[in-house]
VOGU-3710 file (C-alpha; in Angstrom, 3 decimals, decimal comma):
1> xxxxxxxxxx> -11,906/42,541/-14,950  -12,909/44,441/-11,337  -11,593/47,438/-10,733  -9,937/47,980/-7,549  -12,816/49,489/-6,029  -14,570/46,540/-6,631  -12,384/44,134/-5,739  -11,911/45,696/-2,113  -15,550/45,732/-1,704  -15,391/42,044/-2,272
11> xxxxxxxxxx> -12,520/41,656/0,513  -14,448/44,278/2,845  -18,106/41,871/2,580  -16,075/38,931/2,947  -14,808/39,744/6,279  -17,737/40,799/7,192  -19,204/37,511/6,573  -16,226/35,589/8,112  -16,398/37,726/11,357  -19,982/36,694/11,805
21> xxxxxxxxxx> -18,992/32,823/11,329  -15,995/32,581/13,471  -17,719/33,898/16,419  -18,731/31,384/19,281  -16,440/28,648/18,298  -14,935/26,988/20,935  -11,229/27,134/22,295  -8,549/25,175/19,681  -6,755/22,660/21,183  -3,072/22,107/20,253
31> xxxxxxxxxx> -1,823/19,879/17,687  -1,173/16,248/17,499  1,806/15,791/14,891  3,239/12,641/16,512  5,839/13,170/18,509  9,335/11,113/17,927  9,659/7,897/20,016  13,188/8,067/20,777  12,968/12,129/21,690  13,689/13,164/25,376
41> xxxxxxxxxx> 10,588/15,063/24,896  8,170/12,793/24,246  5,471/12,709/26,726  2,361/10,683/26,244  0,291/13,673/26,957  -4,172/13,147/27,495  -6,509/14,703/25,093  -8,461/16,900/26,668  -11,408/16,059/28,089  -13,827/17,263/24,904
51> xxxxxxxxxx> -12,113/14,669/23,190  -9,784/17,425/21,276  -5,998/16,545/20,986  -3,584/18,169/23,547  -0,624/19,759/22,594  1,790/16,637/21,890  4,043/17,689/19,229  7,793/17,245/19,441  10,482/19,996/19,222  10,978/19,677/15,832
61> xxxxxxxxxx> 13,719/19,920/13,398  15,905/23,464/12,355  14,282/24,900/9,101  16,020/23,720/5,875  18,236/26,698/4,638  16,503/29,120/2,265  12,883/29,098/0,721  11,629/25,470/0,465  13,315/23,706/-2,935  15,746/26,280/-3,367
71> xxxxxxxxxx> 18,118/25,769/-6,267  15,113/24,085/-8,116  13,149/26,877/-9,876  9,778/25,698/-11,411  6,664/27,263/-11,427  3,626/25,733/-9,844  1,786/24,238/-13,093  4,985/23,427/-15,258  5,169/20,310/-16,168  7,558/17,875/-13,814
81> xxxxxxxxxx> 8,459/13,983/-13,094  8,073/11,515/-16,019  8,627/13,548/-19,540  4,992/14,045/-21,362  3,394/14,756/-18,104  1,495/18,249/-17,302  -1,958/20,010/-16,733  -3,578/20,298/-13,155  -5,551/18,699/-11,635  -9,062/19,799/-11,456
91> xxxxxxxxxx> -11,557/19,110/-8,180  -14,578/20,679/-9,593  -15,858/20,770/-5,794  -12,676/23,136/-4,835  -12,120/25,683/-7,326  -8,720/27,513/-6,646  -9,059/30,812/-5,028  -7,767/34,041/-7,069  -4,150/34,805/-6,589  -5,291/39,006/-6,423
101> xxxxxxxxxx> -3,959/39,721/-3,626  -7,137/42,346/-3,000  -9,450/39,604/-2,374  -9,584/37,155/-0,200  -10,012/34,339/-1,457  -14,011/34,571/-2,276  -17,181/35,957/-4,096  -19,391/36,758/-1,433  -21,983/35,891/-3,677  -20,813/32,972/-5,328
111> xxxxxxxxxx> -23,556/29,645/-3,403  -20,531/27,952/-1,181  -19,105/24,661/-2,343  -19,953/21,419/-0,012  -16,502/20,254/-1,438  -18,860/17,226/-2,522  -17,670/14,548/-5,608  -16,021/10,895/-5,707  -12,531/11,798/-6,144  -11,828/9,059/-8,356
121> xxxxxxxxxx> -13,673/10,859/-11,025  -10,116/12,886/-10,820  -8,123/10,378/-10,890  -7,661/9,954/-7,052  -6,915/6,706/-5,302  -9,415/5,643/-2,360  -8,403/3,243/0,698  -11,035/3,160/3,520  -10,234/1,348/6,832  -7,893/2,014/9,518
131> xxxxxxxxxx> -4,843/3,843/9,426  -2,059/4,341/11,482  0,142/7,692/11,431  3,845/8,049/13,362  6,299/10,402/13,121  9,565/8,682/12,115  8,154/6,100/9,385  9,009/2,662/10,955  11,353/-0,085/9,142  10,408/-1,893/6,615
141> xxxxxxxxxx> 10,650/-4,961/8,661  8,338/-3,566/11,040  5,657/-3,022/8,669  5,917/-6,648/7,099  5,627/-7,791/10,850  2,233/-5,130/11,514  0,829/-5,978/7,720  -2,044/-8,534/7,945  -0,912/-8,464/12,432  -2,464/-5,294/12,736
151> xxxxxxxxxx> -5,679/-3,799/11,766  -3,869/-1,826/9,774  -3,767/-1,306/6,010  -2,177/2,752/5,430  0,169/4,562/6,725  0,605/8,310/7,674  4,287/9,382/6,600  6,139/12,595/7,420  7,790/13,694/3,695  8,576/17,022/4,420
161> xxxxxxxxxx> 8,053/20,679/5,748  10,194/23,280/7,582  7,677/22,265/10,346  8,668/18,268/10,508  8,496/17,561/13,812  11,309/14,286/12,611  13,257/15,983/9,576  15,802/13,057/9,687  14,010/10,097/8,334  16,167/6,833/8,961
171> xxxxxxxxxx> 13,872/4,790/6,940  11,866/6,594/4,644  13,284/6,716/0,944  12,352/5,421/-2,380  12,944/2,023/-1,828  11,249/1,886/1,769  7,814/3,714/-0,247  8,257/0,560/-3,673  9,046/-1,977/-0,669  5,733/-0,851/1,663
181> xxxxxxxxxx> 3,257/-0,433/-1,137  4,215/-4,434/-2,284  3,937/-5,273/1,298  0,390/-3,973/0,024  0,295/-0,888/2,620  -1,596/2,180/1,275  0,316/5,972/2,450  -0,727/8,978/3,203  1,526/11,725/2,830  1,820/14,693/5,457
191> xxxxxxxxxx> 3,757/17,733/5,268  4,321/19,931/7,804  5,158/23,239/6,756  4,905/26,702/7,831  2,426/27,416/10,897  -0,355/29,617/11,657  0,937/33,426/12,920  -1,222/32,324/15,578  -0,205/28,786/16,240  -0,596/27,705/20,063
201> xxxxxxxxxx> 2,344/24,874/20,020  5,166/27,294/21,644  7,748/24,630/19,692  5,880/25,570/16,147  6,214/29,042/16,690  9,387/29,668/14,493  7,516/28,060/11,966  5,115/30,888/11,909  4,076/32,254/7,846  4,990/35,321/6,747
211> xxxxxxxxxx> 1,414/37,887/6,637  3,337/39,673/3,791  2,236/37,599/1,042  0,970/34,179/2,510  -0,112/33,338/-0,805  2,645/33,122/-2,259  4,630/31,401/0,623  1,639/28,695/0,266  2,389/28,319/-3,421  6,173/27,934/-2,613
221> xxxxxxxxxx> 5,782/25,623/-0,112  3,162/23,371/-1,443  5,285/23,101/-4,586  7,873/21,596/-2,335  5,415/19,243/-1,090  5,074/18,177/-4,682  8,709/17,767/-5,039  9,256/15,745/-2,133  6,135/13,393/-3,036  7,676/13,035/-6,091
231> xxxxxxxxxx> 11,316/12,048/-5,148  9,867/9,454/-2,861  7,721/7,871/-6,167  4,365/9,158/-5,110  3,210/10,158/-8,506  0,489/12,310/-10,169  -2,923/12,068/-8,465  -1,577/11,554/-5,312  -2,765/13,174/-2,047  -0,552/14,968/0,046
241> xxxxxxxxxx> -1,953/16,420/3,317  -0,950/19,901/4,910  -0,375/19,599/7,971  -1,653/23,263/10,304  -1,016/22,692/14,040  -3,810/24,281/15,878  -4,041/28,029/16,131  -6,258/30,798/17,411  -8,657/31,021/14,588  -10,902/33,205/15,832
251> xxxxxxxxxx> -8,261/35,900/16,118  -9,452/37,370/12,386  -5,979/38,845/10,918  -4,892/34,803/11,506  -7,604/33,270/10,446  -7,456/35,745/6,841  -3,301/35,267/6,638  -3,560/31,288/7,516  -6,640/31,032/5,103  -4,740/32,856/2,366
261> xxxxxxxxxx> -1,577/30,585/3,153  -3,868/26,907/2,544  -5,458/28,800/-0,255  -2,097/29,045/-2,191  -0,690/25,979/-0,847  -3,926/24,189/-2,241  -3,391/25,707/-5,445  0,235/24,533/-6,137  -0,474/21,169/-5,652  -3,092/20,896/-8,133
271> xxxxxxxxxx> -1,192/22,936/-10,767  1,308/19,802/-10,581  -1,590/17,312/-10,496  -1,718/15,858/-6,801  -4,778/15,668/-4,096  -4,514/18,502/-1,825  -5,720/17,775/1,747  -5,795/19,380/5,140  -4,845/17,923/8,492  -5,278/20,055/11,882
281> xxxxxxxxxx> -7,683/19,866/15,171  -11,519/19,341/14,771  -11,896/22,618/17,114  -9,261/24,376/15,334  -8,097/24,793/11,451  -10,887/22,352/10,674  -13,709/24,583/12,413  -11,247/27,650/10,529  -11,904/26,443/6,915  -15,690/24,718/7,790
291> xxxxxxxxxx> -17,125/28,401/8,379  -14,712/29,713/5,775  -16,188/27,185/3,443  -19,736/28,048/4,763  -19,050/31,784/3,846  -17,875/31,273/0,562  -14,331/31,103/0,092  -12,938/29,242/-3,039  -9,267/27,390/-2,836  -10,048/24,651/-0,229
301> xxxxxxxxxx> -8,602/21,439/-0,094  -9,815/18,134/-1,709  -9,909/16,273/1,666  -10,324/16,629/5,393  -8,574/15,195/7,947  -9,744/16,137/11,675  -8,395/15,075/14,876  -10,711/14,615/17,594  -10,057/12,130/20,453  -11,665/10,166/22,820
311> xxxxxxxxxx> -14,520/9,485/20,463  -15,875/6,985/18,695  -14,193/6,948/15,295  -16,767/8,257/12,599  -16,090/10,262/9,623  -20,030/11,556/9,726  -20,021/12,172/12,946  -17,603/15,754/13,425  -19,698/18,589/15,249  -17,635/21,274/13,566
321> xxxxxxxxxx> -18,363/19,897/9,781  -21,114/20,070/7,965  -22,492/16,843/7,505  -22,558/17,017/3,968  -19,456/18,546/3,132  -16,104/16,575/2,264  -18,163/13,749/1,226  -17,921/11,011/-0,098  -14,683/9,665/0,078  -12,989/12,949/1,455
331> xxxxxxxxxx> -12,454/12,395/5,396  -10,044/11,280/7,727  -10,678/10,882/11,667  -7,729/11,036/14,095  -9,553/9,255/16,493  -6,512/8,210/19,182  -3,224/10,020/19,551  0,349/9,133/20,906  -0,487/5,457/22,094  2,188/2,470/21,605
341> xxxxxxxxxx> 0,771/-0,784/20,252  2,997/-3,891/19,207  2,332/-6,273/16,270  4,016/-9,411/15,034  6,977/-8,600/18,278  7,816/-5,372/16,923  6,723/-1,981/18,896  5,605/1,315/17,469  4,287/5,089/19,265  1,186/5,902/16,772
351> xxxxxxxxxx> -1,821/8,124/16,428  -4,615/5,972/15,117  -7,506/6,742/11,948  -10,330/5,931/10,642  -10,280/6,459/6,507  -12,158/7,150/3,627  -10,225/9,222/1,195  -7,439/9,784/-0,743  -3,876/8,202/-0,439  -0,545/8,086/-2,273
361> xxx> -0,018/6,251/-5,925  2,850/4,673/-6,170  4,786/3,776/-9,041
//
């Protein structure tokens, strides 16, 4: 084992190497967590004109009282939904970062990972095509009208987070995800929890993580996220994406809390056996964790899902990935935000996608 010594020499040459990677990036542009259709706040706002999202995220919802899942004590990595089930899941391309709270996350001389493997050697479920994400998941009438109408064929829910910019969900439920999926859509659960220190969305700022053990709040809440993927029927090797609104990563005590954060969060949803991914701007936490990938941190998620718009949609095609990390079938391009489009007479306010990755198994 390291002794202490050692172990903050390995935190001390990791910021070093961080510091040299998240210099010259360029300025984050806010979020794009769709905002709610029916909200006085709602304003169709431009990306701007680099093609990054603007900051279009709606007011948002009162944090749930207490810690996420309070009342429900379970440890990341004990066993939970049908009886017999237990053991992580294991992404050989992401190993989980150590929980020490001396280091950071890292061996600064471990080769970094390209996050690189066909998740369905894990047990993952692919869909690739387009995708459609909104923040209030429509009716289930409405997506029997868009299914086979639309070039649609997943969906981008909202299940949870102190974050959720729509915490009161008229439709979604466990009937609405068993009704969807025989509809034969494919989902892609988001959750929206705690926010950088650093986040730029003024409305996201109570959201902001503790930096007294961001860890730990990342383990907390990404058990949540388990929980709620799980009361919806999303079972065991199912993705669920993080949701980080953008934030000033270059600001380093941030970037090391928000990393730390996603590290544990990451690490909590494998112990129970799910997909972890990552949602946030190309410029933003997606540049954050590319150059902390490129430096050698451990405990990064499964899957990547950038938004960048007014480009063409392409998941090789990000200037702030490396093209040969998060491949294959680990990307997700948010190619168009906050537009309205109507299918089979029914109208919806959506951000659009381009998939190839992980979604949500159902049943």
């Amino acid at each position: 084992m390291a002794t202490k010594n050692q172990m903050m020499r390995r935190a001390a040459l990791l910021s070093a190497a961080l510091a040299t990677v998240l210099t010259g990036g360029a300025v984050p542009a806010s979020g794009a967590e769709p905002t709610p259709p029916d909200s006085a706040a709602y304003r169709p706002a431009a990306p701007a004109l680099d093609g990054t999202p603007s900051d279009t995220a709606p007011g948002g919802g009162a944090p749930p009282p207490g810690e996420p899942g309070a009342g429900e004590p379970r440890e990341p990595g004990e066993p939970g939904g049908d009886p017999g089930e237990s053991g992580r899941l294991t992404d050989p391309a992401a190993p989980d970062a150590p929980a020490d709270p001396e280091t950071p996350g890292a061996d600064p001389g471990d080769q970094p990972s390209l996050v690189r493997g066909d998740p369905r050697e894990f047990g993952a479920q692919i869909f690739r095509g387009n995708a459609f994400d909104t923040c209030q998941a429509p009716s289930a009438d409405t997506m029997r009208a868009w299914h086979g109408t639309s070039p649609f064929g997943a969906a981008g829910v909202y299940i949870g987070g102190r974050g959720r910019g729509c915490p009161k969900q008229k439709h979604l439920s466990p009937d609405w995800v068993r009704t969807v999926d025989q509809q034969g859509w494919k989902l892609m659960p988001v959750y929206v929890g705690s926010q950088a220190p650093c986040v730029i969305a003024k409305n996201k700022r109570r959201f902001r993580m503790s930096d007294k053990d961001p860890y730990g709040q990342g383990k907390r809440e990404g058990l949540d996220a388990v929980r709620q993927a799980e009361k919806l029927g999303m079972g065991r090797s199912s993705a669920v994406y993080l949701d980080m609104e953008a934030y000033r990563y270059k600001q380093q005590k941030c970037a090391d809390t928000t990393l730390r954060f996603i590290q544990g969060w990451n690490s909590a949803v494998r112990a129970e056996g799910y997909v972890a991914g990552f949602y946030s701007s190309a410029d933003s936490g997606v540049a954050h964790l590319e150059k902390a990938r490129a430096a050698g941190a451990r405990g990064l998620p499964s899957a990547m899902w950038f938004a960048r718009w007014r480009t063409e949609p392409s998941l090789d095609g990000e200037r702030n990935l490396d093209p040969e990390a998060w491949q294959p079938h680990r990307r997700i391009h948010q190619h168009t935000g906050n537009v309205k489009r109507t299918y089979g007479g029914h109208t919806v306010h959506i951000d659009q996608n381009l998939v190839d990755a992980p979604v949500a198994v159902v049943g």
